[in-house]
N, CA, C and O atoms as a CHARMM CRD file, in Angstrom:
* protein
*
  268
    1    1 UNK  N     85.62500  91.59300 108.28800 PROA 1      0.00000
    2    1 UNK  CA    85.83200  92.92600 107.74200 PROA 1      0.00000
    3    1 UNK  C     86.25300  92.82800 106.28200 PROA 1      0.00000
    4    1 UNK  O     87.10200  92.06500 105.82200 PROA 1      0.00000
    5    2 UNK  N     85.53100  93.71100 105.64200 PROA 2      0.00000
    6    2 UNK  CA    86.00200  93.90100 104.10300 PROA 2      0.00000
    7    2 UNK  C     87.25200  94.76300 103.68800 PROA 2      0.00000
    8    2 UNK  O     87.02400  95.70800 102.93200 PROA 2      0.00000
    9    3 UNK  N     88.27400  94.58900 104.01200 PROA 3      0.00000
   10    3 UNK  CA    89.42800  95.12600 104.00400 PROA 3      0.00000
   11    3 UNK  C     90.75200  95.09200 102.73800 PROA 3      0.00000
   12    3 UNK  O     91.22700  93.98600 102.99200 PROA 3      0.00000
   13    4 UNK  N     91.22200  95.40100 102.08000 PROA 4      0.00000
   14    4 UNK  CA    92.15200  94.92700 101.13600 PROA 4      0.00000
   15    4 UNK  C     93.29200  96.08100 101.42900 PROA 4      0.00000
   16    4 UNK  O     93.18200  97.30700 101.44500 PROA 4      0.00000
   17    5 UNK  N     94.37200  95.26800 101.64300 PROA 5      0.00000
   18    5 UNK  CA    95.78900  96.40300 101.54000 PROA 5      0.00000
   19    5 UNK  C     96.37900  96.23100 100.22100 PROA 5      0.00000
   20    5 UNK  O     96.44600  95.11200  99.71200 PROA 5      0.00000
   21    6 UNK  N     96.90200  97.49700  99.51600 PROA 6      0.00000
   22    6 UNK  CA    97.56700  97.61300  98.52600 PROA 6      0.00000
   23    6 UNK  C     98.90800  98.19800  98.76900 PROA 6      0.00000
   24    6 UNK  O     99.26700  98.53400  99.89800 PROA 6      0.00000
   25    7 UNK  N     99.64800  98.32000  97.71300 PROA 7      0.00000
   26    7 UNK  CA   100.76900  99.22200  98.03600 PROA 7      0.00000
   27    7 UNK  C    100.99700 100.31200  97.40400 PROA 7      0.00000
   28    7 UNK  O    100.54500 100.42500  96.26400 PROA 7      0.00000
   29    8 UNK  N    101.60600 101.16500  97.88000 PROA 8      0.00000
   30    8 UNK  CA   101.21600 102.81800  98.05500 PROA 8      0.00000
   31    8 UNK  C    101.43600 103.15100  96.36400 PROA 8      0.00000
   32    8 UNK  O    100.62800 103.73600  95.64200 PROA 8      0.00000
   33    9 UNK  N    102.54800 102.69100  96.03600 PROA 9      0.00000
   34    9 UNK  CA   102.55900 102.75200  94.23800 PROA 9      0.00000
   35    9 UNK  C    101.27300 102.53100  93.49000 PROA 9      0.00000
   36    9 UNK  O    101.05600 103.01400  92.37800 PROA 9      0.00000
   37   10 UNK  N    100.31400 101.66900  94.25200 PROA 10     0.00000
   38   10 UNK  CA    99.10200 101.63500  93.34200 PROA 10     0.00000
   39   10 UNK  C     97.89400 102.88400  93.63400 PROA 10     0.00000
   40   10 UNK  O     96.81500 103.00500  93.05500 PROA 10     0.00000
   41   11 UNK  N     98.37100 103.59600  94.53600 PROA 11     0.00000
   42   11 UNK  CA    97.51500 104.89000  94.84900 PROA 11     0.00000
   43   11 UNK  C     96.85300 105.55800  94.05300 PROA 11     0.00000
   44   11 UNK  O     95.70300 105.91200  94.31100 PROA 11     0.00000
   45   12 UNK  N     97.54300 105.88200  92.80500 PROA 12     0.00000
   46   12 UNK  CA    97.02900 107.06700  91.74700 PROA 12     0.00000
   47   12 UNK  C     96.27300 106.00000  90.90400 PROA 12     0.00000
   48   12 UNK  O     95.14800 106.28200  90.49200 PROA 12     0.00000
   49   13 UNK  N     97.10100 104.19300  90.48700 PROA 13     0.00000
   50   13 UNK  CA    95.89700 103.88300  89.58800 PROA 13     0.00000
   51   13 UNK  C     94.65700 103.69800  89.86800 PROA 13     0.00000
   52   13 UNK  O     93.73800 103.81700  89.05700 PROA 13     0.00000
   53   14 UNK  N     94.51000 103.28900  91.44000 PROA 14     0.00000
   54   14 UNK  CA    92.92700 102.80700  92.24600 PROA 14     0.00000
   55   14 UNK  C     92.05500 104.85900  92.20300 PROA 14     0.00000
   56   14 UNK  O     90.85000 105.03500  92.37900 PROA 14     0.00000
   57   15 UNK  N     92.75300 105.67200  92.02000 PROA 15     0.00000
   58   15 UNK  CA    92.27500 107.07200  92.20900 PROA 15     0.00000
   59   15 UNK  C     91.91500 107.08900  93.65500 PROA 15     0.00000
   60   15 UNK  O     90.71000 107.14300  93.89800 PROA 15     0.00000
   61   16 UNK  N     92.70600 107.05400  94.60900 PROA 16     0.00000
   62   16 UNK  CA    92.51200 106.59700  96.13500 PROA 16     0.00000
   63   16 UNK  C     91.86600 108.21600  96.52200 PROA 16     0.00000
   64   16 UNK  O     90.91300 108.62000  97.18800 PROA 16     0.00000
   65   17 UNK  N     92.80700 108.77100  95.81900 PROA 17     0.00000
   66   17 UNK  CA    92.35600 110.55200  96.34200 PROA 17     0.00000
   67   17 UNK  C     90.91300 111.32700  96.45100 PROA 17     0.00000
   68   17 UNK  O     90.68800 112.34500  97.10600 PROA 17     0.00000
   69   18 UNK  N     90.03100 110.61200  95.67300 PROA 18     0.00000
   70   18 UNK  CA    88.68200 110.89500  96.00200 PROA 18     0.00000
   71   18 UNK  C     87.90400 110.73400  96.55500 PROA 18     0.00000
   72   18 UNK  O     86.74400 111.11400  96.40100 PROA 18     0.00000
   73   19 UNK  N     88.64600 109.75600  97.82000 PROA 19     0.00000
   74   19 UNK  CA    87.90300 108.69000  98.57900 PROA 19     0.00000
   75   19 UNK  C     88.12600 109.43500 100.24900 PROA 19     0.00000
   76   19 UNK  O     89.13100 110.04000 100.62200 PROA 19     0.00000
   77   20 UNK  N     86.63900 109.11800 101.20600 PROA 20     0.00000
   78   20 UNK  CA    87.26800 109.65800 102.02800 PROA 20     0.00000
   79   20 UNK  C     88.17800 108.97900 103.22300 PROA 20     0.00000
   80   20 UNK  O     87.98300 107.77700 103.40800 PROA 20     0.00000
   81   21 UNK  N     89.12800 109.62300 104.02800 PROA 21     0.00000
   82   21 UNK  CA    90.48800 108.81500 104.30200 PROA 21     0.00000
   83   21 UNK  C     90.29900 109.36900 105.85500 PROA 21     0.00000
   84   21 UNK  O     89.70400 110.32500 106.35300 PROA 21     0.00000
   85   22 UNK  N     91.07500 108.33000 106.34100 PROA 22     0.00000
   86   22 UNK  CA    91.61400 108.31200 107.81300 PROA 22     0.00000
   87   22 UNK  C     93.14400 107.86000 108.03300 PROA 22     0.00000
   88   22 UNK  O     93.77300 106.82900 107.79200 PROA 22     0.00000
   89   23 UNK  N     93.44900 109.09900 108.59800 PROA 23     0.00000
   90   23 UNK  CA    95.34400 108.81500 108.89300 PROA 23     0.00000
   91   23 UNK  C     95.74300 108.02900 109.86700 PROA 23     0.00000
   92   23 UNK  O     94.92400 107.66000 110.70900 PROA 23     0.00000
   93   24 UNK  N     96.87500 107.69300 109.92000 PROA 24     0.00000
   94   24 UNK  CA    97.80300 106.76100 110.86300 PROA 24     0.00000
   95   24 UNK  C     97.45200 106.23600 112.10500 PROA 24     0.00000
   96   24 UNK  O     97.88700 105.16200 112.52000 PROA 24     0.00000
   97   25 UNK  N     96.56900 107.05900 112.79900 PROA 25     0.00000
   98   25 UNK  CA    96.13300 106.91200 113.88100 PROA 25     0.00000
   99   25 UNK  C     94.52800 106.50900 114.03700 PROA 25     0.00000
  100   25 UNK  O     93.81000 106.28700 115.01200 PROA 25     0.00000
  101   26 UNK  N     94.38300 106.51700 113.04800 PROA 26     0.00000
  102   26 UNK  CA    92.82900 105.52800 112.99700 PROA 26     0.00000
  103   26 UNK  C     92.67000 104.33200 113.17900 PROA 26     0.00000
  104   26 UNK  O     93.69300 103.75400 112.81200 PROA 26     0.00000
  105   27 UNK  N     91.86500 103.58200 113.58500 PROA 27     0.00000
  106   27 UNK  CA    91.70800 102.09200 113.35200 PROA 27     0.00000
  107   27 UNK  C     90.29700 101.58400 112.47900 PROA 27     0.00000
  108   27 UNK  O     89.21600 102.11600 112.73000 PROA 27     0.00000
  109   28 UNK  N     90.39300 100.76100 111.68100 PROA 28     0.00000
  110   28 UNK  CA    89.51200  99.94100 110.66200 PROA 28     0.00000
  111   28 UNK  C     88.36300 100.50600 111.44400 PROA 28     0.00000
  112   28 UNK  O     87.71300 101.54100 111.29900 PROA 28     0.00000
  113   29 UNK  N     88.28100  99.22000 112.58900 PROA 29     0.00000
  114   29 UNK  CA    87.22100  98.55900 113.37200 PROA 29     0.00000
  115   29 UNK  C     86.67000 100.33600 113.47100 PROA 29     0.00000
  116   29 UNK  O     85.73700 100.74300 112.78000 PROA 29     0.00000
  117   30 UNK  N     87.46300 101.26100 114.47900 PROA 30     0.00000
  118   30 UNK  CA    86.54700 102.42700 114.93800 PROA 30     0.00000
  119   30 UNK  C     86.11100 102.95300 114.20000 PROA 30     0.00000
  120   30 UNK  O     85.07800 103.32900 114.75400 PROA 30     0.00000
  121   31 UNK  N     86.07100 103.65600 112.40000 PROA 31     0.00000
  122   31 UNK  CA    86.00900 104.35900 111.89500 PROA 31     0.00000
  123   31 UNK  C     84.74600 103.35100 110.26000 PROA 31     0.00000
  124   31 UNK  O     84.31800 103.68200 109.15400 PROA 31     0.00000
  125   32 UNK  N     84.68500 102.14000 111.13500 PROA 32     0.00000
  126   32 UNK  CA    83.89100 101.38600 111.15500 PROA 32     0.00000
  127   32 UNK  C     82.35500 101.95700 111.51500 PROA 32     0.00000
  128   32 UNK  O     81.44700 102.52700 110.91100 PROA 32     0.00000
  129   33 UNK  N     82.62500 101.44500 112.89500 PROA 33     0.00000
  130   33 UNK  CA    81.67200 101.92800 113.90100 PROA 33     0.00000
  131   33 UNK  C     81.22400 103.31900 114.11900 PROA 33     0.00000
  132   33 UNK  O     80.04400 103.64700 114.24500 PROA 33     0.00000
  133   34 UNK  N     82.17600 104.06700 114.15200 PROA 34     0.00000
  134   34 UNK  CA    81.77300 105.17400 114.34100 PROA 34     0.00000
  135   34 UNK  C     81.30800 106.22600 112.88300 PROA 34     0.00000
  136   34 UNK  O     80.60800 107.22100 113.06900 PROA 34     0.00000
  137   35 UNK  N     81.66500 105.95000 111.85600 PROA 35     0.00000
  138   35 UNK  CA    81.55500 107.01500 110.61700 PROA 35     0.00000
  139   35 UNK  C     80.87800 106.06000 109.44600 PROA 35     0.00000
  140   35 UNK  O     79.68900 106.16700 109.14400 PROA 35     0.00000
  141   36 UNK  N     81.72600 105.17000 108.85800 PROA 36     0.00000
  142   36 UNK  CA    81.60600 104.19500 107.60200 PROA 36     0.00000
  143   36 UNK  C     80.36700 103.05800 107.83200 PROA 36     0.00000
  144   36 UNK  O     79.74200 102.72400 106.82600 PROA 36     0.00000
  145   37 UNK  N     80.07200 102.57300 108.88400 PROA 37     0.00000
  146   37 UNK  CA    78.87100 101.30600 108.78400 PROA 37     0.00000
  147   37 UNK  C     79.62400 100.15500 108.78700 PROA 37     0.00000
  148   37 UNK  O     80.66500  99.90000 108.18000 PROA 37     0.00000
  149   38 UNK  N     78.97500  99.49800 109.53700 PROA 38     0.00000
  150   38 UNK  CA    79.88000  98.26200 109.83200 PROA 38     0.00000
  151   38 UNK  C     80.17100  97.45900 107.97000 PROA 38     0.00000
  152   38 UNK  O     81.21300  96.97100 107.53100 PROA 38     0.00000
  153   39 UNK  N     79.26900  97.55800 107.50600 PROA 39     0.00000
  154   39 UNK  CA    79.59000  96.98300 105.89800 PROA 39     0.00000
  155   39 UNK  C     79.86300  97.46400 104.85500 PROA 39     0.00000
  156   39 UNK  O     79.64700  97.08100 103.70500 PROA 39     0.00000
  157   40 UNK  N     80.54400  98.66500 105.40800 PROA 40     0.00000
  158   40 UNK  CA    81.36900  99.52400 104.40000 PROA 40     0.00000
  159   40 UNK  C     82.90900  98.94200 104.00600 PROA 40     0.00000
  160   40 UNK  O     83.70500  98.41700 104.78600 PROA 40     0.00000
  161   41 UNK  N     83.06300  99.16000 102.75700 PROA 41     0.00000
  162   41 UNK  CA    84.59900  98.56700 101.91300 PROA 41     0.00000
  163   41 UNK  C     85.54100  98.94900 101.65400 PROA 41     0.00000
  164   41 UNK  O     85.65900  99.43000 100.52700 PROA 41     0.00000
  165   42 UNK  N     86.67700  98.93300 102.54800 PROA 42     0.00000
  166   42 UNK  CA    87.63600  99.95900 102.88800 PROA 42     0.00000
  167   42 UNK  C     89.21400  99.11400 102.01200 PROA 42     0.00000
  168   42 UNK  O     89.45500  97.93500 101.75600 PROA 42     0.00000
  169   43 UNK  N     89.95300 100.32400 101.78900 PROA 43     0.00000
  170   43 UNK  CA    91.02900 100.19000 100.98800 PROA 43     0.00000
  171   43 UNK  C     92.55000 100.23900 102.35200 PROA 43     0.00000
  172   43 UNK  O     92.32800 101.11200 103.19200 PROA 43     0.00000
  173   44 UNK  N     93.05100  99.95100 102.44200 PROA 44     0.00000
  174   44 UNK  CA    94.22400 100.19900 103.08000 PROA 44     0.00000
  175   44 UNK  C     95.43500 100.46300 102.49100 PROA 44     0.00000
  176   44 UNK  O     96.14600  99.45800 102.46700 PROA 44     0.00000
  177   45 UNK  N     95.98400 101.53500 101.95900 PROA 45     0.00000
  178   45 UNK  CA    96.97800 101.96200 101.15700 PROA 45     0.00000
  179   45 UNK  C     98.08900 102.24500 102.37000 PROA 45     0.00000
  180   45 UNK  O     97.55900 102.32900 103.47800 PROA 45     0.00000
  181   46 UNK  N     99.74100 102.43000 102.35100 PROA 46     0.00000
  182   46 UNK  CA   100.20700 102.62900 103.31600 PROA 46     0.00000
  183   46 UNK  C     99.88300 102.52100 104.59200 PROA 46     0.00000
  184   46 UNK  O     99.91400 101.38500 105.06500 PROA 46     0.00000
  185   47 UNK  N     99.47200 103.71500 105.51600 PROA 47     0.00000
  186   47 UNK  CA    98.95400 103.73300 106.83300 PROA 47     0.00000
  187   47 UNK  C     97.99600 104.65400 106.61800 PROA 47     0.00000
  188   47 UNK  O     97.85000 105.43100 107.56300 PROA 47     0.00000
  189   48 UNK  N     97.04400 104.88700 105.36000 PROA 48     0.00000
  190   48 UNK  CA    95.94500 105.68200 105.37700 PROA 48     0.00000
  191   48 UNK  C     94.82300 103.98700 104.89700 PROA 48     0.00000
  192   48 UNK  O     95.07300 103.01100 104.18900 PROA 48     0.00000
  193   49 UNK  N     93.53400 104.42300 105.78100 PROA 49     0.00000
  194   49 UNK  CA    92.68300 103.55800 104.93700 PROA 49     0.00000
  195   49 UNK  C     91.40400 104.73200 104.16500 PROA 49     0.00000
  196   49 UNK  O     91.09600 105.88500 104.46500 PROA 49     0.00000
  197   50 UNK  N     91.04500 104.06400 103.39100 PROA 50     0.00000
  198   50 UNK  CA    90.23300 104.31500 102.66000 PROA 50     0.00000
  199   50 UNK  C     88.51800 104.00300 102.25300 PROA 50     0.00000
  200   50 UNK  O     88.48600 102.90500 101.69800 PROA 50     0.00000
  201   51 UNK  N     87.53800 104.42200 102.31900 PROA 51     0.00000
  202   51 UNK  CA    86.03000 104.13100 102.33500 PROA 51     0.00000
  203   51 UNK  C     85.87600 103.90200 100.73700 PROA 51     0.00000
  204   51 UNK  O     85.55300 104.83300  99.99900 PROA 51     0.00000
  205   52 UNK  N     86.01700 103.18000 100.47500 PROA 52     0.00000
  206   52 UNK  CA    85.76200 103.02700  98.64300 PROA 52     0.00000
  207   52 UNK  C     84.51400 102.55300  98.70100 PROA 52     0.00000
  208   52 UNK  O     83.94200 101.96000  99.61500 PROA 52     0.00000
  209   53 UNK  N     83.89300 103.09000  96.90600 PROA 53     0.00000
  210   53 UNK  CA    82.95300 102.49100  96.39300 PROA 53     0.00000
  211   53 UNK  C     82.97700 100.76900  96.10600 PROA 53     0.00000
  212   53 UNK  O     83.85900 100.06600  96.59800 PROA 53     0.00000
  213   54 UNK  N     81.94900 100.25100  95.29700 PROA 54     0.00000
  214   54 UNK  CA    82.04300  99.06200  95.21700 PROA 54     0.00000
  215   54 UNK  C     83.04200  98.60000  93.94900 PROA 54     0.00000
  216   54 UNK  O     83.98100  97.82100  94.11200 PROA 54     0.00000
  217   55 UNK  N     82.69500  99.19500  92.68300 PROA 55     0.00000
  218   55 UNK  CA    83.58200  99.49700  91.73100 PROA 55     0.00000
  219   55 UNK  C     85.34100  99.47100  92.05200 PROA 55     0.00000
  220   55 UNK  O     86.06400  98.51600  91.76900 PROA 55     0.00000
  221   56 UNK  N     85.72500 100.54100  92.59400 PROA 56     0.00000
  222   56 UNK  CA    87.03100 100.19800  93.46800 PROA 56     0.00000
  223   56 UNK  C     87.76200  99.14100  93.93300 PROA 56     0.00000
  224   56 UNK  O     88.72200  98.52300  93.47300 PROA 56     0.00000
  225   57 UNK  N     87.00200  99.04100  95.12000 PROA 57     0.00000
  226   57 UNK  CA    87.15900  97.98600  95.76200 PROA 57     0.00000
  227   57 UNK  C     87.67700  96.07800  94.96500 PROA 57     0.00000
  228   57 UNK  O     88.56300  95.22700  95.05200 PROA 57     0.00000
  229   58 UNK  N     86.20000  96.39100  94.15700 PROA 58     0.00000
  230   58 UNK  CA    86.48800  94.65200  93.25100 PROA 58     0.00000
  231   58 UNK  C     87.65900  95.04600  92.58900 PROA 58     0.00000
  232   58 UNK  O     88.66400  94.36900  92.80400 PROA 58     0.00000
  233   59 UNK  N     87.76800  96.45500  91.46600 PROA 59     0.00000
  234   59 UNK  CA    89.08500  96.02400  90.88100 PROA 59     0.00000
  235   59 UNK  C     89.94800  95.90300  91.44800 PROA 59     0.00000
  236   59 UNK  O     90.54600  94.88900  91.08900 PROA 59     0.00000
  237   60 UNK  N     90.72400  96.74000  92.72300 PROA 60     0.00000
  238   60 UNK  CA    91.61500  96.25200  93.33000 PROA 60     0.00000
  239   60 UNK  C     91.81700  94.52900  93.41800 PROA 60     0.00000
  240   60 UNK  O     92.80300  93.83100  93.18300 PROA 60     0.00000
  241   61 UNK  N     90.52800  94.20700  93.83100 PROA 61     0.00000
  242   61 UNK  CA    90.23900  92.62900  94.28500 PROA 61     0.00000
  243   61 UNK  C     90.64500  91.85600  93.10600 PROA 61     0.00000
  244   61 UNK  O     91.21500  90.77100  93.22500 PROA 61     0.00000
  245   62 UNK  N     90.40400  92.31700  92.11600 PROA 62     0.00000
  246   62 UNK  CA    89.97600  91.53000  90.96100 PROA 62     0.00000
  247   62 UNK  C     91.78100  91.41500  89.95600 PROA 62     0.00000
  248   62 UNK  O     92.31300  90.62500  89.17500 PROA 62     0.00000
  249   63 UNK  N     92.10900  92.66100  90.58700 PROA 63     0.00000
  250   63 UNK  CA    93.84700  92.66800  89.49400 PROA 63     0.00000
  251   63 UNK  C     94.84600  92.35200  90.68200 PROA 63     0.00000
  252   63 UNK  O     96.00500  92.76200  90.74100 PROA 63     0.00000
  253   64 UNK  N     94.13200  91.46000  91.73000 PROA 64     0.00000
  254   64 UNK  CA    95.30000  91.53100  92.83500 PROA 64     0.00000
  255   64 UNK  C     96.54800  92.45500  92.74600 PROA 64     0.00000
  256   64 UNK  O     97.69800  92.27200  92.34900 PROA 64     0.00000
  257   65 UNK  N     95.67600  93.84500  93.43000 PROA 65     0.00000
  258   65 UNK  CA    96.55300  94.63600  93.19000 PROA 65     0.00000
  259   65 UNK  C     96.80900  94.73500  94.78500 PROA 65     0.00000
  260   65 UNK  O     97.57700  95.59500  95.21500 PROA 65     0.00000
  261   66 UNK  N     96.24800  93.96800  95.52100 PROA 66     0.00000
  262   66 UNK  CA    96.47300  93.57500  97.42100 PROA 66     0.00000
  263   66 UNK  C     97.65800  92.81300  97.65100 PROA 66     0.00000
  264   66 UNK  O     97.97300  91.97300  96.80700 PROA 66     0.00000
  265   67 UNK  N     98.45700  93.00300  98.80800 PROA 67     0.00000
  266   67 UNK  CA    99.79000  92.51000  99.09900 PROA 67     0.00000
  267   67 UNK  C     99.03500  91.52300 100.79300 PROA 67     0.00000
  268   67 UNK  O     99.78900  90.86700 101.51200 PROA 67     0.00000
């Protein structure tokens, strides 16, 4: 799984808010399967994850902005 957790302070610089989100009670894997595509690139901020673009995703990757 293409997954990266950040921490919630980095929310506003990644612009997490435009992205579409699943709350607390979601899981990766289902929302995977069921909505996003199994090779979709998801953000994990707090206990929301996130469907990011590709752009996104690397910078997070790229400024280890992941815990």
């Amino acid at each position: 799984m293409k997954t990266i957790r950040v921490p919630v302070n980095r929310y506003k610089e990644l612009h997490l808010e435009q992205f579409p989100s699943a709350g607390p009670g979601a899981s990766i894997a289902g929302m995977k399967n069921l909505y996003w595509g199994k090779t979709s690139l998801v953000v994990q901020c707090g206990q929301y994850i996130y469907h990011v673009d590709e752009e996104t995703y690397y910078t997070a990757r790229a400024a280890k902005h992941y815990v």
